[in-house]
Structures are given as C-alpha cells and as structure tokens.
N, C-alpha and C positions, 0 to 999 in steps of 0.2 A: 504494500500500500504506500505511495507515493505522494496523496493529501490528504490533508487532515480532514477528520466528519468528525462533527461535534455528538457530543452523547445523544442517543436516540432513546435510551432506556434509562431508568432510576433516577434515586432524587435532580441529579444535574441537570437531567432531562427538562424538569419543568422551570428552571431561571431562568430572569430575563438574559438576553444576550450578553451584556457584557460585564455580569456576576460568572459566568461558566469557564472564563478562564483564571479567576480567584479560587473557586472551588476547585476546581481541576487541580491547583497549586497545594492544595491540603491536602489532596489525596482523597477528597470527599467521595467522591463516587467509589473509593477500593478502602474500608473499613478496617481492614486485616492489620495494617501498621495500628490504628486507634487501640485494638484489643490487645494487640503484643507490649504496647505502652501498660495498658492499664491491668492487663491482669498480676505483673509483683504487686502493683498497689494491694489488688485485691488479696492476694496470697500474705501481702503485711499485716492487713489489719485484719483477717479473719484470724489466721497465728496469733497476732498480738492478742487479739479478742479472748482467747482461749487463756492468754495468761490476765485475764486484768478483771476479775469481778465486779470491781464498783463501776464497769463500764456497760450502759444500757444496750439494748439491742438496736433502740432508736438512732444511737450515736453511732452504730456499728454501720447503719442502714447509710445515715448521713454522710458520713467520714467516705464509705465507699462512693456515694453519687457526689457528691466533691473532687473526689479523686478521679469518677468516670469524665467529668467537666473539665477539668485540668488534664488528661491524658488527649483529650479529644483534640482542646487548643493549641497542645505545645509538640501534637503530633504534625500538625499542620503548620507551626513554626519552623520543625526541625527539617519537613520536608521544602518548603522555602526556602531555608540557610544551602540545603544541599543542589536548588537547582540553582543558586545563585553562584555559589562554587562552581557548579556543572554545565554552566554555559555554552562554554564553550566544548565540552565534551558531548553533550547530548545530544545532538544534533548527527554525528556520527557513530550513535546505538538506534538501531532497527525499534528498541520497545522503547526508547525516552523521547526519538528529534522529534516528537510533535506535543512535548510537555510544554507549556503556555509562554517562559523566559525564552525556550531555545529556539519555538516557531515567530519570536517575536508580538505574539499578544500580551503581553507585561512585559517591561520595560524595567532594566535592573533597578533605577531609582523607585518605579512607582511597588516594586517587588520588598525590598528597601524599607519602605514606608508602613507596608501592609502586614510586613512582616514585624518588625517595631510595635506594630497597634496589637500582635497576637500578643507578643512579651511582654505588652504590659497588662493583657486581660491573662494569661497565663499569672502572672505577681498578681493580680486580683484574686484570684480563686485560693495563691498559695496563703496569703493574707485573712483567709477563711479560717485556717486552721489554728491550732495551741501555738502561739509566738515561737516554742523551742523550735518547731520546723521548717521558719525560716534560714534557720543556719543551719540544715540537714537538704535544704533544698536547694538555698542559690548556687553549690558548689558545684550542682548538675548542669551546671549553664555552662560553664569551662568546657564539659565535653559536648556538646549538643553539636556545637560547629565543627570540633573535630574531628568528625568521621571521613566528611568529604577531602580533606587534608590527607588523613591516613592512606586513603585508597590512591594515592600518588605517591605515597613513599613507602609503604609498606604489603606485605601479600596476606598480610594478618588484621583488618581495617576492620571486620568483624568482631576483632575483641573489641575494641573500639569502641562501635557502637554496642554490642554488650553490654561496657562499664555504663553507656547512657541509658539504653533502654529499661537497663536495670535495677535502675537509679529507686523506681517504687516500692521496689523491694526491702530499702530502709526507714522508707516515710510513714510505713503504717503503723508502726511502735508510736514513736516520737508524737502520730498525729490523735492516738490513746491514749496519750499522757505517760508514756512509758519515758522514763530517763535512760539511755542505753548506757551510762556513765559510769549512774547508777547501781545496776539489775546487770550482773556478769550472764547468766542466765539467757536473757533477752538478749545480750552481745551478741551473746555465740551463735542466738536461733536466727538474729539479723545477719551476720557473718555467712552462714551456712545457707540461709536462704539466697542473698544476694549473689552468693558466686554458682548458687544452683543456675539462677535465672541468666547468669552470663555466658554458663554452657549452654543455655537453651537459647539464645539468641545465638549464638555463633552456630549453633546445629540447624537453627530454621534457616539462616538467613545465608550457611553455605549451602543450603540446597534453591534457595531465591538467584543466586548469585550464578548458580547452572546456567541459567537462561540467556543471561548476556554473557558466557562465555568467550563465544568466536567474536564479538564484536569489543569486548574487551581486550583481546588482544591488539586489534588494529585500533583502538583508542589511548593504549597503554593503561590502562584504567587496571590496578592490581587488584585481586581476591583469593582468599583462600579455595574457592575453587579452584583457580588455575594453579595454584602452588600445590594439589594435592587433587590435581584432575584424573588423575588413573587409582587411589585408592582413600575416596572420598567414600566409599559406606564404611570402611574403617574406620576413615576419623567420625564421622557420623555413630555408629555402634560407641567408640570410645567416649564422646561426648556424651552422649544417650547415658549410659552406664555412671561419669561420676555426675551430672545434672540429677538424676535419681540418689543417688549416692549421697549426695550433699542436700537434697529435700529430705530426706530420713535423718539428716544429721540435726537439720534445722527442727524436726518435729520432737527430738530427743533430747533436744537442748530445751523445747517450751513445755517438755513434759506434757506430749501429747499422746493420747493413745490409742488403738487397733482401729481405731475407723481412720484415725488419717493415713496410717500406715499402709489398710488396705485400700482406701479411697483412694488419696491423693499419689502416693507412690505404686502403688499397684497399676492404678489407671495411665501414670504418668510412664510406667514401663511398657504396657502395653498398646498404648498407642503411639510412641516412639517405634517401639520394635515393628509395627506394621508401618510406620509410615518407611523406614527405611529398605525395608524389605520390597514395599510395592512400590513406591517412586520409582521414573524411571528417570536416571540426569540426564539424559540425552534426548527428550521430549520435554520443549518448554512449555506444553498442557499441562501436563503431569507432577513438572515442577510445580507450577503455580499454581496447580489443586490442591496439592500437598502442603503449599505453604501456605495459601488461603484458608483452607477449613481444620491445618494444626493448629494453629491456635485458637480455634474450638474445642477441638477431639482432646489435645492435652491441658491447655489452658483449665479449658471449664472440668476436666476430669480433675485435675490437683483443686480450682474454686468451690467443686462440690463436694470431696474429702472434705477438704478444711471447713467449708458450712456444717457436715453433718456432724464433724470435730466438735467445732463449737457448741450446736445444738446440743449435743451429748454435755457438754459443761454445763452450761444453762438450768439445763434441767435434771442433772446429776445421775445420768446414766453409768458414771463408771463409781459412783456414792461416793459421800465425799472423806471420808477416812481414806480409800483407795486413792485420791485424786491427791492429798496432802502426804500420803506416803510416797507416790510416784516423783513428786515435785510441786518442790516450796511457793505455793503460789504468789505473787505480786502483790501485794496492798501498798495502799496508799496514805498518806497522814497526811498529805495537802488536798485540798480539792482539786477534781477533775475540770480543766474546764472544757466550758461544751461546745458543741458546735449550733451557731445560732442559724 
C-alpha cells in the first residue's frame, strides 16, 4: 500500500477530520500499548491491596481507575516522544511511513505542543494520588524519551522500555499508603514484581519487534530481534520462565497465598508457554495477534489471580491466624489518605 486511507473502522472512525491525525498519534485506534502500561499499575495495587487492611475496596477501585487514566494519557505521550524521534526513520518502515509526523499531517512543533498538553494532564492525574508518589513517579519521565535513543545505539532498546513500561509496577504500594522505606516486606514484593514486569515487556515487545525486522535493517533501526533473530523462542522461553519466577517471588515476599500462586502465576505460565509455542516470527499477522491479545491472555490472567488474592483477604478465606502466621501484615499508625 503506497497511500495513506484514513481509518474506516473504530473509535477514529467517527472524528472530525482533523482530530484523526492526533488520535492516530496516541495510538488510539490500537489499545494494546494502553493495557501493557497499565496492567503493573494494576498488579501494584491489587498486591499492595493484599498487604494493607485499613485500605477500603472503594480506594482499591479508585486508585486502579486513576491509574487506568494516567496509563491511557502518558501512553499516548510516550508514543508522541517516539515519533518525534522517529521522523525521520518512519517513513522508510512499511508498518510506520504513514504515522501522522512522518506523512506530514503534524508538524514537529504542533507535535511538540500537543504532546507538552498530554505531560501536563498526565502531572494532573499523578497529583490525584498520596503526595509520596510524586517522587516515585516523576523519575519515570527520565526514561519515557529514552527508548527511541536506545534503538540507535543499542540491540537491547527493549530493556529500555521495560524499565518504562514498568514503571506501574512500583506506584501501586506508594499510591496505598504503603512506605517502601518503611515495610522491607513490600520492598522486596515491589522489587520482585517490577523486574517481573521488565521481563515481560522485553518478551512481548521482542516478538512486536519480529514485524519490522527486514525493514529495520535497511533503517539501521536496532532490536533484540535482530540481535537474536535465529534463537529468539529461546530467549523468549528464558524470559517466560524468570518473568514467572520473579511474580512468585513478589507474591512470597507480600505473603500471599494459593490463589495467587495458582491464579496469577499458573495462568501467567501458561499463557506464555502457548503464546511462544504458537506464534509464528516470520508472519507479521501472527506476530501482532500475539502481541495484541497477550496482554489480555497474560495481563488479565496475573489481574485476576491477584483480584481473587485479594478477595480471599477481604473476607478471610485463608482465616486470619493462618494469614498473621504466613506474614506480618502492614498496619498503619498515621492515616491513610484517600483518594478524592
């Protein structure tokens, strides 16, 4: 295909004209980056949730659709930042020259501008939460821009964005009132989780990365695909394996018990292991089914463990002699404060 046709289907579909190359620039019409943002949030504060009693279900509900608002804005920021970098590369990738900067329908200043307007509604939403998570959160901003940088000096750009993507994964403590400073406990489960969710972004996103393979070479455009194009379900499988590895670390350090274990790591195992098995890298359908509805298939498998985790706390399914033996739970002596 050699000119661009504006979206015929989905929400994009119905804006006026020239709202659809803004939208197009978030990513709005392909959702799949918003969920991969937002699901550590969720895996932070359900986890956290399970350590922190005096915290309501209402706040749990809250804190999550805050986090789902803030994942949403600052996904369509970071995708901004990266075509403003990618300018001049996009244009010679088959799947990007017709992204909105590089066909010329935004203009880098007016890109520039709009992007600036997400960063400061993105500090809007983070300004929602307990004041400690603004200095757990602006430090995510250092990497946000970095990625597009990496993928011109390095064949490992993937951790990269990882360490950003991943970023959720420490905010949902902090955003419960949890002190990580504090609670060695919570450290460890924030520690264990966060580099869980780095292997799983370098896992989804070198199978995303399949797709622009051949046109990454003639762009010079680096990735751990290419660095590892003849025994990428190896690194895949090895990823898979400590990603699960270090979810069970993180559940063991919040003293959590058999439901998450089988929930969230079970599930998280076995939808890994099929997607690796059934993808095919050599088929850029396959890839990007695969990376489209993983972070469904695993995401919401580890969100629904951790829910029924919690649920089981709540209402004292494992009793609570059993629950103060397994691990020292969290209380509080200051007030929580809440989310208004």
């Amino acid at each position: 295909m050699n000119q661009y046709v504006p979206p015929q289907t989905g929400l994009v579909a119905i804006f006026p004209q020239s709202w659809i190359p803004y939208a197009e620039l978030i990513r709005l019409n392909n959702p799949a980056g918003t969920y991969y943002l937002f699901f550590p949030c969720a895996f932070s504060t359900l986890l956290a949730a399970t350590m922190t009693p005096a915290v309501s279900t209402l706040q749990v509900l809250g804190t999550t659709g805050l986090f789902f608002s803030g994942a949403l804005i600052m996904r369509g920021a970071g995708c901004a930042i990266n075509d403003l970098w990618d300018r001049n590369l996009d244009p010679h990738v088959e799947r990007t020259k017709f992204r909105p900067i590089a066909r010329g329908a935004i203009s880098p200043g007016k890109a520039v501008i709009f992007t600036g307007t997400q960063l400061l509604a993105g500090l809007g939403i983070l300004l929602q939460f307990p004041s400690q998570c603004l200095w757990y959160g602006i430090p995510s901003l250092l990497l946000v821009g970095s990625y597009p940088l990496a993928k011109r000096v390095t064949y490992y750009p993937q951790a990269v964005l990882g360490l950003t993507f991943s970023w959720g994964a420490i905010m949902g403590f902090p955003a419960l009132g949890i002190d990580l400073v504090a609670h060695p406990n919570a450290l460890m489960a924030t520690v264990a989780l966060y580099s869980s969710c780095v292997s799983w972004t370098v896992l989804y996103d070198m199978i995303y990365a399949h797709m622009d393979i051949k046109d990454d070479i003639t762009a010079g455009i680096k990735s751990i695909a290419l660095r590892h194009e003849h025994n990428t379900k190896t690194v895949l499988s090895g990823l898979a394996v400590v990603q699960v590895a270090l979810l069970a670390a993180a559940g063991l350090a919040a003293g959590a018990g058999p439901i998450f274990f089988v929930g969230s790591c079970g599930s998280a195992a076995l939808s890994l292991g099929i997607m690796i098995r059934k993808v095919k890298l050599k088929s850029t359908q396959s890839c990007w089914w695969w990376f489209k509805n993983g972070c469904l298939l695993t995401g919401g498998g580890i969100s629904m463990g951790m829910l029924f985790e919690y649920l089981a706390h709540v209402y004292e399914v494992y009793g609570t002699d059993d629950k103060k033996a397994s691990h020292e739970t969290i209380n509080f002596d200051q007030q929580i404060e809440s989310i208004e």
